[in-house]
C-alpha positions as CSV (number, residue, x, y, z in Angstrom):
1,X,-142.8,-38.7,-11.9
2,X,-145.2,-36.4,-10.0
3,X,-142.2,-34.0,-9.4
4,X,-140.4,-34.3,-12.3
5,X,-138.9,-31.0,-14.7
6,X,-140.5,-33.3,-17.7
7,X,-143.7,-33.6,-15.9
8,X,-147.1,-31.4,-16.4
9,X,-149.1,-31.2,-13.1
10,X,-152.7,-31.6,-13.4
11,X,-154.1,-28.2,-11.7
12,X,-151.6,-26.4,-14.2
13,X,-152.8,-28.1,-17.3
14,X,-156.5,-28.0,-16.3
15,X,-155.9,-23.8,-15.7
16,X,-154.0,-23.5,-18.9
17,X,-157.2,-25.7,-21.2
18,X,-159.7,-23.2,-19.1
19,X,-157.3,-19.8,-20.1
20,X,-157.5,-21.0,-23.7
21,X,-161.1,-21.5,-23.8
22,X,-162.0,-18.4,-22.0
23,X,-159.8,-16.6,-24.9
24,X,-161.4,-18.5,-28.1
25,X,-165.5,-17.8,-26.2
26,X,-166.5,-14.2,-27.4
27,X,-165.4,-15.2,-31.0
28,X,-166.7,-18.0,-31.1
29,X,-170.4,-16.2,-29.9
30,X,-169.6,-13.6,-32.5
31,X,-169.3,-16.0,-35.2
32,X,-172.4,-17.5,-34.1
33,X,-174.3,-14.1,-33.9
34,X,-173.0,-12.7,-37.4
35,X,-174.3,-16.2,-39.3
36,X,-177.6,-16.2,-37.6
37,X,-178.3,-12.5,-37.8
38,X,-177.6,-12.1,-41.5
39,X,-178.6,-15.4,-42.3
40,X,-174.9,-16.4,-43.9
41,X,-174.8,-13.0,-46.0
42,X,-172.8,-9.6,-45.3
43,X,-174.9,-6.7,-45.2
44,X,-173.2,-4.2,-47.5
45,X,-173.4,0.0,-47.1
46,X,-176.0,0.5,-49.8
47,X,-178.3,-2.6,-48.3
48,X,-181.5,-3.0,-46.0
49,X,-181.8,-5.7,-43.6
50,X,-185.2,-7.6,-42.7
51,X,-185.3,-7.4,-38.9
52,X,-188.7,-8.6,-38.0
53,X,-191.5,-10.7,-40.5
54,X,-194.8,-12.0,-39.5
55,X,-196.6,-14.0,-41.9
56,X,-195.4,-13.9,-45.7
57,X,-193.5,-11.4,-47.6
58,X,-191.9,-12.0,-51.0
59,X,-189.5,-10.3,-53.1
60,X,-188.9,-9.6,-56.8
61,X,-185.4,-8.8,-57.5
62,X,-183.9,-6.4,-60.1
63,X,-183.5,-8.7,-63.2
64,X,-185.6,-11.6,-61.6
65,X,-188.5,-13.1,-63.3
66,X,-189.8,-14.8,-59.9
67,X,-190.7,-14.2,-56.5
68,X,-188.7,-15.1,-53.7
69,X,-189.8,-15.3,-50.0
70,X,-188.3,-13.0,-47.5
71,X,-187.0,-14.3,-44.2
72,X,-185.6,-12.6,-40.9
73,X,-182.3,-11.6,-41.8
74,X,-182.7,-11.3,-45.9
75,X,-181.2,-8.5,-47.4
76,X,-182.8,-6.0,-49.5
77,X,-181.0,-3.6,-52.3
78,X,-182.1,-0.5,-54.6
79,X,-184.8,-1.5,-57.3
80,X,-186.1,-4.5,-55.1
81,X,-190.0,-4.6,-54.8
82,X,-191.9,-6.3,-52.4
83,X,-195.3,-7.3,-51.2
84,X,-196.6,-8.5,-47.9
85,X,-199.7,-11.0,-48.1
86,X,-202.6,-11.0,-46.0
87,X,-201.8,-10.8,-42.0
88,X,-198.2,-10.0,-42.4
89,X,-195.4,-7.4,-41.5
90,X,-192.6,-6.6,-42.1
91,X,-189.4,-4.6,-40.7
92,X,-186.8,-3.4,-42.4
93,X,-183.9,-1.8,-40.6
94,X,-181.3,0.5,-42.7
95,X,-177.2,1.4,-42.5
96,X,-178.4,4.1,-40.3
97,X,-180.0,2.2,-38.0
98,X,-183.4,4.0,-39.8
99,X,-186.5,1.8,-39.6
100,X,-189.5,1.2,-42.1
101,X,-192.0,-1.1,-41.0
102,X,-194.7,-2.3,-44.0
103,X,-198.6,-3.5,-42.8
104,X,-200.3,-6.1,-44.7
105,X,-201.2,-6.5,-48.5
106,X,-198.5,-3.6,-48.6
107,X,-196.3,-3.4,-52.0
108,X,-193.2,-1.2,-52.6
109,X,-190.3,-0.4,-54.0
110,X,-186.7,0.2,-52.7
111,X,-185.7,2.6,-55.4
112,X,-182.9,3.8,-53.8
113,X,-180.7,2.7,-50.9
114,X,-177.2,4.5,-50.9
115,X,-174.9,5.3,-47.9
116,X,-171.5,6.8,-47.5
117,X,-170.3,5.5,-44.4
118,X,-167.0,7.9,-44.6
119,X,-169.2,10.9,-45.1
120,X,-172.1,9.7,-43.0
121,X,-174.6,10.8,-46.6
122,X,-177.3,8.7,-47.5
123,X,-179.5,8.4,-50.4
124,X,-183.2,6.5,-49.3
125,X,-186.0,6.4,-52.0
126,X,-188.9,4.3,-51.8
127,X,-192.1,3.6,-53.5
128,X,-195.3,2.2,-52.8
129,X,-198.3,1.9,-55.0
130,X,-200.4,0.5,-51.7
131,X,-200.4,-0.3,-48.4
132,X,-199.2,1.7,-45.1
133,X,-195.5,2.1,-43.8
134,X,-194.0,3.7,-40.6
135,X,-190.8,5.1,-40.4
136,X,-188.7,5.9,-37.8
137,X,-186.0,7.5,-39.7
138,X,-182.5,8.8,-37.7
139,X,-180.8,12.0,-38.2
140,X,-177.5,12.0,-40.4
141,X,-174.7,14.5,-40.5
142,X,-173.6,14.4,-44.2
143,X,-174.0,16.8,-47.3
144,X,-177.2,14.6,-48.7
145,X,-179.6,13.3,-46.3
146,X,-182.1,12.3,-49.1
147,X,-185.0,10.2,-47.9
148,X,-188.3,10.1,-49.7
149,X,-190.9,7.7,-49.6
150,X,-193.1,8.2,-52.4
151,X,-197.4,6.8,-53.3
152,X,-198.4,7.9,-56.8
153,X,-199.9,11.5,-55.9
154,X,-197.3,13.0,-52.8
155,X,-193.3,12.4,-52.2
156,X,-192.5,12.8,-48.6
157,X,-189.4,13.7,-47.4
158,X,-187.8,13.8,-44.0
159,X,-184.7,14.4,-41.8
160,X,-185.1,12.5,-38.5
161,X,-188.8,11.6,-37.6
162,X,-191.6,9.4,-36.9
163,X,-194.1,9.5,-39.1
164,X,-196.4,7.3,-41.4
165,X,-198.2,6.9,-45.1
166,X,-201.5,5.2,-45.7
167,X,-201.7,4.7,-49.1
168,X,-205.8,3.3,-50.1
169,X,-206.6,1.4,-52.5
170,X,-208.2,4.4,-54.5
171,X,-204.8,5.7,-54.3
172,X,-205.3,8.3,-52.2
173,X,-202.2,9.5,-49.5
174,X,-202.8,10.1,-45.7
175,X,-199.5,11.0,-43.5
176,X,-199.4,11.7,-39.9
177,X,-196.5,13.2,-38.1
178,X,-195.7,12.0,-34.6
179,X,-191.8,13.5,-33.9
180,X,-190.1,15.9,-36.3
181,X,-191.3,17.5,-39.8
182,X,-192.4,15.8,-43.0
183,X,-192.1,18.4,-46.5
184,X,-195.0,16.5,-48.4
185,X,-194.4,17.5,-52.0
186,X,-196.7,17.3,-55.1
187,X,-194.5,14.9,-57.4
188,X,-195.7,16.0,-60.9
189,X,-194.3,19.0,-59.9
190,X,-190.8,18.6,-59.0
191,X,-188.3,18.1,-62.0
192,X,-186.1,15.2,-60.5
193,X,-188.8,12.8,-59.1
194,X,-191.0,10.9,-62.0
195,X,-193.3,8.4,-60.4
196,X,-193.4,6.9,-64.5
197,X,-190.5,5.8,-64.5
198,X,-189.4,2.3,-63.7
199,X,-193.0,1.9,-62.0
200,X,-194.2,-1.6,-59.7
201,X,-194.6,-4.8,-61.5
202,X,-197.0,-5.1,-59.0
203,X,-200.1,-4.2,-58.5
204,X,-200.0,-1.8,-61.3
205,X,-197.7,1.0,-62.7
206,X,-197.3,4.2,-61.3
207,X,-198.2,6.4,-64.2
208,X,-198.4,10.6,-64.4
209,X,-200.7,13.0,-64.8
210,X,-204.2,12.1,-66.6
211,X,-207.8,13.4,-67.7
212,X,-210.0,11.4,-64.9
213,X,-213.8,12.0,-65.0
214,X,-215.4,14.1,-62.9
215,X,-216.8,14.5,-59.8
216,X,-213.0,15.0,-59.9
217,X,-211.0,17.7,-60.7
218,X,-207.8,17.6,-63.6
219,X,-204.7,17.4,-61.7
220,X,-203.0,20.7,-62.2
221,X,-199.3,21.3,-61.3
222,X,-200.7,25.2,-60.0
223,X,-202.5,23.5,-57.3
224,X,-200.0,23.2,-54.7
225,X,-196.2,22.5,-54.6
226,X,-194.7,22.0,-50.9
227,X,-196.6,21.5,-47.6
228,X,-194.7,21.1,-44.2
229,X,-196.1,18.7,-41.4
230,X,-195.4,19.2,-38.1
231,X,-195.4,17.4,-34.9
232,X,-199.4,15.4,-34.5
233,X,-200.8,17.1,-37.8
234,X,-201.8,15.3,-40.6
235,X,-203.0,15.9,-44.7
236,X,-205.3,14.0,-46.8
237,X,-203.9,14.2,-50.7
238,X,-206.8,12.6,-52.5
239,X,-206.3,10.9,-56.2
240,X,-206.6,13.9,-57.9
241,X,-206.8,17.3,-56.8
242,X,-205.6,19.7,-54.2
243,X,-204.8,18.3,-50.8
244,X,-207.0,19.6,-47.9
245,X,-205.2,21.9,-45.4
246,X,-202.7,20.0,-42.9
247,X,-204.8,19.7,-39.5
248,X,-204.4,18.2,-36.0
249,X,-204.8,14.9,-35.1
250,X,-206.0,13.5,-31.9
251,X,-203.6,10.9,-30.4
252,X,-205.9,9.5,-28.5
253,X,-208.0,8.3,-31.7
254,X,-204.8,7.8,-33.3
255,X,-204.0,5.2,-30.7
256,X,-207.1,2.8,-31.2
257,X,-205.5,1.6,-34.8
258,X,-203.9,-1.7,-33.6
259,X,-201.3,-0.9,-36.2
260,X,-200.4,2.7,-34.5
261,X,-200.1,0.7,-30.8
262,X,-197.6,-2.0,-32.5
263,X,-195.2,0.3,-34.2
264,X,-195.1,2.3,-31.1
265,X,-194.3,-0.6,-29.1
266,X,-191.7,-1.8,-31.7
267,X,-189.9,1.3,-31.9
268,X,-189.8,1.2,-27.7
269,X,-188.0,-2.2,-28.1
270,X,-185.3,-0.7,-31.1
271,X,-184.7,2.3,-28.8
272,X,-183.8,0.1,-25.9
């Protein structure tokens, strides 16, 4: 019966299926965003998350024998290395929302990646025996706001700033300094960092100090301790020896490295 107390009429049962689904929607999206964002794994405090990947990048993992290939939405923990292969990049974003960004034929290191969510801390140490990074690191409130990323001749450590390391293949450093301050610091210098120690698997191990012939000159921990970069300047540390003297750089010039234009452009695209 249309009428009847035992009856459901149609417009009521049709608003009650459409109230329902309405409800059940945003976690149903959620779900769907979590599992394709992290790839079907929970990103955990003291972890790294692979944001953006062009071409190949592989990972050895601490107590792997093999490389693994990296993905959009892998996650990355302390004592992982990684390489990128010819043509490729990688992003990595941190806890902190704290970017790196790796060019090609670039290997490194995540010696350290520790955060205290409660206490808003981190701890961010990272290696790389070759390549070029950019960071675009964000500012944290905590007691230790540790992060270093370190070549085989300079540490550099930083607060919130953009900034980047070209590390060549003779092993020399270059870092420029577009927002913020970088402390650039000699490593065989300062008692709690030892590049030795632990080392890459690939190319080659990081190793200390040595005799090197000349036209070079026998690295010498007298020669300098702490330099402080400032906004568009820029140091040279070459394999062995004293750095030069931190000088301007134009931006102009800067700007006509296809890598320089494409991090800038990223880090537009994060910020939005």
């Amino acid at each position: 019966m249309a009428n009847g107390k035992g009856a459901v009429q149609p417009w009521r049962a049709k608003g009650s299926l459409l109230f329902w689904v309405l409800m059940f929607m945003p976690f149903l999206w959620s779900g769907e965003a979590l599992s394709a964002g992290a790839s079907g794994k929970t990103i955990g405090p003291n972890q790294a998350q692979v944001t953006f990947l062009q071409g190949k990048a592989e990972v050895l993992s601490k107590g792997q024998t093999a490389w693994t290939l990296l993905t959009v939405g892998s996650v990355l923990s302390s004592d992982d290395e990684v390489r990128t292969g010819e043509k490729a990049r990688i992003e990595i974003q941190l806890p902190d929302r704290s970017i790196l960004r790796f060019d090609q034929q670039t290997t490194f290191k995540m010696k350290a990646v520790l955060f205290d969510t409660q206490e808003g801390s981190r701890d961010v140490k990272v290696e790389m025996a070759a390549g070029k990074t950019w960071a675009n690191v964000r500012k944290v409130f905590g007691s230790k706001k540790t992060f270093e990323v370190a070549s085989a001749n300079a540490v550099a450590g930083v607060r919130d700033t953009i900034w980047r390391m070209d590390v060549g293949s003779d092993r020399s450093t270059l870092i420029r300094v577009y927002e913020g301050s970088v402390e650039v610091y000699n490593p065989f210098v300062r008692p709690d960092y030892k590049p030795e120690e632990g080392g890459f698997k690939a190319p080659r191990e990081v190793q200390g100090p040595k005799e090197v012939p000349r036209p070079y000159e026998e690295v010498s921990k007298e020669q300098w301790e702490q330099i402080v970069l400032t906004q568009m300047m820029q140091i040279v540390i070459p394999p062995t020896g004293r750095p030069g003297e931190p000088v301007a750089f134009s931006a102009e010039d800067d700007q006509r490295e296809e890598w320089v234009r494409w991090n800038q452009e990223r880090d537009k695209e994060v910020k939005s």
